[in-house]
N, C-alpha and C positions, 0 to 999 in steps of 0.2 A: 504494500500500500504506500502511495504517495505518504502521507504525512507519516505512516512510521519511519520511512528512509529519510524525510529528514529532518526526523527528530534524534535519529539513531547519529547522522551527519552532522549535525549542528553545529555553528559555530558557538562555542561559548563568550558569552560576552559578561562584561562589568557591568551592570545598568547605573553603576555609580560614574560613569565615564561617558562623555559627549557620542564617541563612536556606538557605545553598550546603550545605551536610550535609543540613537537613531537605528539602529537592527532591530530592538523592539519595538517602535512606533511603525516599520515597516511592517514588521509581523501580524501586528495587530490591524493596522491599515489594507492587510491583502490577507487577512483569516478566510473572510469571504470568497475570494478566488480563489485561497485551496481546497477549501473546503469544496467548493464547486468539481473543481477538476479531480479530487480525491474519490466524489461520485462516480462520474463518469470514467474515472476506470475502472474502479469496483463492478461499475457495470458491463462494460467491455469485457471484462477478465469471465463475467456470470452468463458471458455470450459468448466463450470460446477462444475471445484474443488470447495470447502471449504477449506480456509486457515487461522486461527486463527492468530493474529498478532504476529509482530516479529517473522517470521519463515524464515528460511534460507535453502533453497533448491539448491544443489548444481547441479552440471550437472550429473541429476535424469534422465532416459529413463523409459519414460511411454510405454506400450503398451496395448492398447483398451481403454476404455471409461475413458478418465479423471473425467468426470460429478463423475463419482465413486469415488473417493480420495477426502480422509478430515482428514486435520492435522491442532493439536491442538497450542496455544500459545507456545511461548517459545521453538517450536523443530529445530532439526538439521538433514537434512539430506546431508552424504558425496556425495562425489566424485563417480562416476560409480556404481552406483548406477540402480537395475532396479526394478519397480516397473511393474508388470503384472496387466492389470484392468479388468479380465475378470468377476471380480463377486467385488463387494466393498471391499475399503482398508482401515479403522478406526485407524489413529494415535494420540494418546489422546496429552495433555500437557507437556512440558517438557522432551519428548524423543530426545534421542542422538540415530540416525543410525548411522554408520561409513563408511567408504568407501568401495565399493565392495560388497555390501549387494544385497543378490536378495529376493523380496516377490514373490511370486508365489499361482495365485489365479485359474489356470486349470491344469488339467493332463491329462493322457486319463485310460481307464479302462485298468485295466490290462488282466481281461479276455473277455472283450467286444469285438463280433466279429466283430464288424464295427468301431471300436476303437475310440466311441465316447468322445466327451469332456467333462468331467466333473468339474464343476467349484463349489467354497464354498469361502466364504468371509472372510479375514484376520484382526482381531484387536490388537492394542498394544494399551497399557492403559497407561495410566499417568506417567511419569518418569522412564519408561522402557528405559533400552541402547540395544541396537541389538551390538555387536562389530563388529569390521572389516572380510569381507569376506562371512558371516552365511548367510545362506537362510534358511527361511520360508516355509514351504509350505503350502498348498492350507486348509484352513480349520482350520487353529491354530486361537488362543485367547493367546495371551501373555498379563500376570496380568500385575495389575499394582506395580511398581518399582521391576520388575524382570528384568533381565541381561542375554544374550542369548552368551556367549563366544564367540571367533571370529574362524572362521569356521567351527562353528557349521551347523548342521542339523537339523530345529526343524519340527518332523512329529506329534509332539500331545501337546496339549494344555501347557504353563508352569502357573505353579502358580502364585500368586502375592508374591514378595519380595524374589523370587527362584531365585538362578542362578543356571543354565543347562549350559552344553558342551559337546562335539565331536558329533559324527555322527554313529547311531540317538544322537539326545541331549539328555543325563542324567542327573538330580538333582546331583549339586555338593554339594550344602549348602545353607544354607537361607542366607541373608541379614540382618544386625543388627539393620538398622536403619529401620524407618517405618514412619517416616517423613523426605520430603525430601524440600530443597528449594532452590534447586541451578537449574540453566534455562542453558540448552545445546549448545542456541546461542548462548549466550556471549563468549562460544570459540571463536566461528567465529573473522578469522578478521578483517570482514566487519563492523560488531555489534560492534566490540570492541574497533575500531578505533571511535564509537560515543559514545557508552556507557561505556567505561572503562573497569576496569579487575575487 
């Protein structure tokens, strides 16, 4: 559960010191948003997701089988946000979605005379960021610590430690780093009003 992990994480403060008040005036100012999104996984979880701890899902629209979605420790997903579950959605550790992102797991044929549904299953791997806006479509594998620009188009697979942009998504450049250790939540200002910056 969201608020036992970070309660369990917490940062301990002095409430007799400037810093130690401003972490609890935070906490207390955003109880209401955890408490909200502490729901909402609870319920996700009581519909089949996998949810790796310390994860922060924001106001996420599912459509079809939640039982299908599993997102790793340490991710972030934004604001409007739509996740399609028509075939499984694999979010490794340590991804940042950003607001506005759509996955999309069906299509239909394009030359199919009864224009049936065809659906293929979506993974992002460990410390990939999707940026703001981009959709996914139905049958991608985004590597791991690759970056998908923000409204992008991604119709085929990206590599690991690639960033892709526009629409279709092209290979802009690699990524320099290849270890990475920074965790997506901690933006959050939920996480962060417990855990720090």
């Amino acid at each position: 559960m969201l608020i036992n992990d970070l309660i369990r994480h917490r940062l301990k403060v002095n409430p007799l010191t400037l810093d130690g008040l401003k972490y609890l005036a935070k906490r207390v100012l955003l109880l209401g948003r955890l408490l909200k999104a502490n729901t909402r996984q609870r319920a996700l979880r009581r519909q089949g997701a996998t949810l790796g701890s310390l994860v922060m899902l924001n106001d996420v629209e599912f459509e079809g089988g939640v039982a299908r979605f599993s997102i790793g420790t340490g991710s972030f997903i934004g604001k409007r946000t739509f996740i399609q579950l028509h075939a499984p959605v694999r979010i490794g550790a340590h991804v940042a979605i950003n607001d506005g992102v759509r996955i999309l797991t069906g299509s239909h044929g394009l030359d199919d005379p009864a224009w049936r549904l065809k659906v293929a299953p979506v993974a992002i791997g460990d410390y990939a960021w999707i940026a703001t806006g981009a959709m996914i479509l139905p049958g991608v594998t985004i590597g791991e610590g690759a970056v998908v620009g923000a409204g992008s188009v991604v119709n085929r697979d990206v590599e690991p430690f690639t960033v892709v942009a526009g629409n279709p998504a092209r290979v802009v450049r690699l990524r320099a780093a290849r270890t990475f250790t920074y965790s997506p939540v901690r933006s959050s200002a939920i996480v962060e009003a417990w855990m720090g910056k």
